[in-house]
Every structure is written in structure tokens, then in C-alpha cells.
N, C-alpha and C positions, 0 to 999 in steps of 0.2 A: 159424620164426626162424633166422637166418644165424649158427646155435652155431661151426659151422667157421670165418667170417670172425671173429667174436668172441673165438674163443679164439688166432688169429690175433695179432690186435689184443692182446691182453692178454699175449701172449707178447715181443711187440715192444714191450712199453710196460713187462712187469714181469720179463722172463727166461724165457730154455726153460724149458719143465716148468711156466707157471705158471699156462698156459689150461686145466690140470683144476677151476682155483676156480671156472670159468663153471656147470659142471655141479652142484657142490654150494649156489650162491650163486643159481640160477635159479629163478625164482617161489617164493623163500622170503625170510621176514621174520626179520629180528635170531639169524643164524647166530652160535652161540658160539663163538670166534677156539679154542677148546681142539680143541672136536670138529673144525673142520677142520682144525688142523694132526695132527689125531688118523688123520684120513679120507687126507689128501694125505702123511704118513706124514713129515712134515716135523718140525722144534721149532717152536716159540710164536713166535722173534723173525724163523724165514726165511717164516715164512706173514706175520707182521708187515710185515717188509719188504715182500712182495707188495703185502699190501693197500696199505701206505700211497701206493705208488707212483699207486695204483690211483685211489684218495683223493685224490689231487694231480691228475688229470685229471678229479676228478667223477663215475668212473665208481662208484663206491662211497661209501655212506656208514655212520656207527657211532652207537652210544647206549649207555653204558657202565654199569657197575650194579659197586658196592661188596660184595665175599665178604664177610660180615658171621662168618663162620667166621675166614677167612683172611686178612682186613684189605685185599686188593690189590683194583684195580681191574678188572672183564672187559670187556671187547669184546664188542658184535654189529653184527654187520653186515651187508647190504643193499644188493643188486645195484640199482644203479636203469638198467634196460631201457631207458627212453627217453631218457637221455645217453649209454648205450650205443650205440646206434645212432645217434644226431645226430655221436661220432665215428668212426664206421663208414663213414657219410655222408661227412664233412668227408676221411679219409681216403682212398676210392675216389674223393671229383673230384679231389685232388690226383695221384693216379695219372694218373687220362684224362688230364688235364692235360700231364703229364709224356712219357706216351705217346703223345700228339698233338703235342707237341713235336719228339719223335724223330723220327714217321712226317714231320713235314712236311721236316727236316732231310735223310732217305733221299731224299725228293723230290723234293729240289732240288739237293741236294751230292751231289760222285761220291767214291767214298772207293775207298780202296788197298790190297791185301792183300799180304804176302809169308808165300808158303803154306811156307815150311821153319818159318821161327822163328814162323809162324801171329801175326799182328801184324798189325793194320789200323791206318791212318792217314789223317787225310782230308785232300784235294786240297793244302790249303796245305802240309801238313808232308811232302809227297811231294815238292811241287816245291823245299822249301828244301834237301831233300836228293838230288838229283838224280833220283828216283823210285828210289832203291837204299836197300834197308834197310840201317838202321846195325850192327846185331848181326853180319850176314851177308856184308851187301855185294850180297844177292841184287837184283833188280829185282824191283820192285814189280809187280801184276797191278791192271787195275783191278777191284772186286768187283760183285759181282750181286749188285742190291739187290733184286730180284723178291722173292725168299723172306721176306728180312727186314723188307719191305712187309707183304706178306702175311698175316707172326707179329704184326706191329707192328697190324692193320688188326682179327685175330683177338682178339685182347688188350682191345683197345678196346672191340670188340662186347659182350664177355662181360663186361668191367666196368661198362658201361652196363646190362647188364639186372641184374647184381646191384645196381644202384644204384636200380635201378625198380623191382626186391623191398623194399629197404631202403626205401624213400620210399612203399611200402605198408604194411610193418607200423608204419612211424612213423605213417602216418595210423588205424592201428586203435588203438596205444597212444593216440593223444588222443582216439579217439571214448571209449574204456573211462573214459579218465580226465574228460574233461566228464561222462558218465554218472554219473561217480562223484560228482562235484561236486555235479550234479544231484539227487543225493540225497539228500545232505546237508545239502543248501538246503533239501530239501523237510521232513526231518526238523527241522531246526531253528525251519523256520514252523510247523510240528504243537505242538511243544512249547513257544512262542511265544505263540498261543493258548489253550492249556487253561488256564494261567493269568486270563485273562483271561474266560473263561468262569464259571468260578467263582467272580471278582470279581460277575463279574451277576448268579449265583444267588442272592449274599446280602444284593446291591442289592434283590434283588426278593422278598425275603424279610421284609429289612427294612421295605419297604414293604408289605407285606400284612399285618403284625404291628400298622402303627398304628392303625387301622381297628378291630382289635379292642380297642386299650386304651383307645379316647375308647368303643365300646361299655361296655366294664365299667365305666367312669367311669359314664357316664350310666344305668346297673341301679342304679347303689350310691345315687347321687341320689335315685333313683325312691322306694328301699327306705325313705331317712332320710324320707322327705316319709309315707310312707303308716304308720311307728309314731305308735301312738296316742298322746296326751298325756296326762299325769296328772290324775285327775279331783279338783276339790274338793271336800272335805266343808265 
């Protein structure tokens, strides 16, 4: 699991310091909001604020239960993994994205350094100003984009493979979770039938009972026909 890009992601989305909720909130169900702001060493409303943040992208969710001591409402809550990573995903192509942008810009545009006041400028805004920086006055140099290809080409590489991490463990969350589904289905057609099973038992139960009551009928028959009748004197 990409805990590093995630907690990443959760710091940019909820403030420094707030990617330690990945590690207490991972592969765990309905976390009480106490014990972590207990754990993250925080109060109850800046873990709050975290979460809610967190809530508003989907990446978390809650189910609340009433202190029947204390009258107030708790919190738990519930990393959900596979919107985690869907925007882990959405976030790493808008990078390449961006990063592919730049590399094709270095590519084709020649851009302008002035190495005193360290200030680069690209082609247009050299030549509105004569190629003389304005801070200094110095001339301008034009820059070596070899390197900054190179970082720009490096970048790319390595966010594509993390993106091809990321778009593997998203395929093992949905096998887990069809499985899961899977079994639930199965469970629910098990208990589906037993019902129904035991409806036939007593079908056939019932039926095997009538057979004996036209028998006892026709003994009792038998019996009234064979007493004797009263004799005349």
C-alpha cells in the first residue's frame, strides 16, 4: 500500500501533521474520534476538523452512537481504501499531466537566465526587455535546458510507475471486494432456502398423516359392524 503517497495526499487536503490519521484509521472499522485525538495528541475539534475535511473528499466515512451516560453524540470512523486510492490515482495523472506539459514547453521554448539576481525568463519577456534583466540591468544568458529535461523526463518516469502500483492495488481492493459480495449472495441464498425446506417437511408430513386417519376411520367401522346385537327373550 502507497501509506507514504496517502499520507501525502491527506496532508495536502487536511494540513501538516494530519497524515498520522492514515496509520491509525488503516484496516480498521468505526475508530472512536476520542481515542484518536487521544493517540494524535490533538483536542476532539482539530482531529474533527481533520476528519471532516477528509469527509468532504469521500475519503472517510462515520456512524455515530449516543453516550447514554453523557447525553452527547460519538463519532467512528472509517478509512474507506478504495476512494483512497481512486484519489491518489486522479491526483498522480494530474501531475504527469502537468509535468508533460512543462517537458514539452522546455522542448520547444528557449528561455533566459540572469545568473546575478538568479531569475529566468522565457523568450518573449527577454526580448520586451531588451534581453537585460530589469532588477540589475544585467544581460540575460540563454539557459541549458538539457538538465531540466532530464529532471522533468525523471519525474514522469517515476510517477508513472507509482501510478501502475496504484492501479494494482486498486485492482486487488475490487477482487476482495466482489469476493466479499460473493459471499454474501451465497449466504443469503443458504438462508433463503432453509425456509423453504421446512415448508416441505410439513407438506409431507401432512400428507402421510391422512392415510392413517381414513385407516382409523375404517377399524372403528369394522368394530361397530362386528358388536353383537341384543338378544330377544
Amino acid at each position: 500500500m502507497q501509506t507514504k503517497l496517502l499520507k501525502e495526499l491527506i496532508e495536502e487536503l487536511a494540513g501538516a501533521g494530519s497524515g498520522q490519521i492514515l496509520d491509525l484509521l488503516f484496516n480498521k472499522k468505526d475508530v472512536n474520534e476520542f481515542i484518536l485525538a487521544k493517540k494524535m495528541n490533538l483536542t476532539i475539534n482539530q482531529v474533527r476538523n481533520i476528519l471532516y475535511k477528509l469527509s468532504a473528499e469521500g475519503l472517510v466515512s462515520f456512524s455515530r452512537k449516543k453516550d447514554k451516560r453523557k447525553g452527547w453524540y460519538i463519532y467512528y470512523w472509517t478509512l474507506d481504501i478504495n476512494k483512497c486510492l481512486l484519489k491518489l490515482k486522479e491526483t498522480l495523472e494530474r501531475k504527469i499531466e502537468s509535468l508533460k506539459k512543462l517537458l514539452k514547453n522546455r522542448e520547444l521554448k528557449r528561455f533566459y537566465v540572469c545568473k546575478t539576481c538568479n531569475i529566468e525568463v522565457n523568450e518573449e519577456t527577454a526580448l520586451e526587455h531588451g534581453f537585460t534583466c530589469e532588477e540589475c540591468a544585467g544581460v540575460y544568458e540563454l539557459a541549458k535546458n538539457e538538465s531540466i529535461v532530464k529532471d522533468l523526463k525523471s519525474k514522469i518516469t517515476h510517477a508513472e510507475r507509482e501510478l501502475k502500483v496504484i492501479d494494482a492495488e486498486l485492482e486487488l481492493v475490487r477482487k476482495k471486494s466482489e469476493k466479499k459480495t460473493a459471499k454474501k449472495a451465497k449466504a443469503k441464498k443458504k438462508k433463503a432456502k432453509k425456509p423453504k425446506k421446512a415448508k416441505a417437511k410439513k407438506t409431507a408430513k401432512k400428507k402421510s398423516n391422512k392415510p392413517k386417519a381414513k385407516k382409523t376411520a375404517k377399524k372403528a367401522k369394522k368394530k361397530k359392524a362386528k358388536k353383537p346385537g341384543k338378544k330377544k327373550i
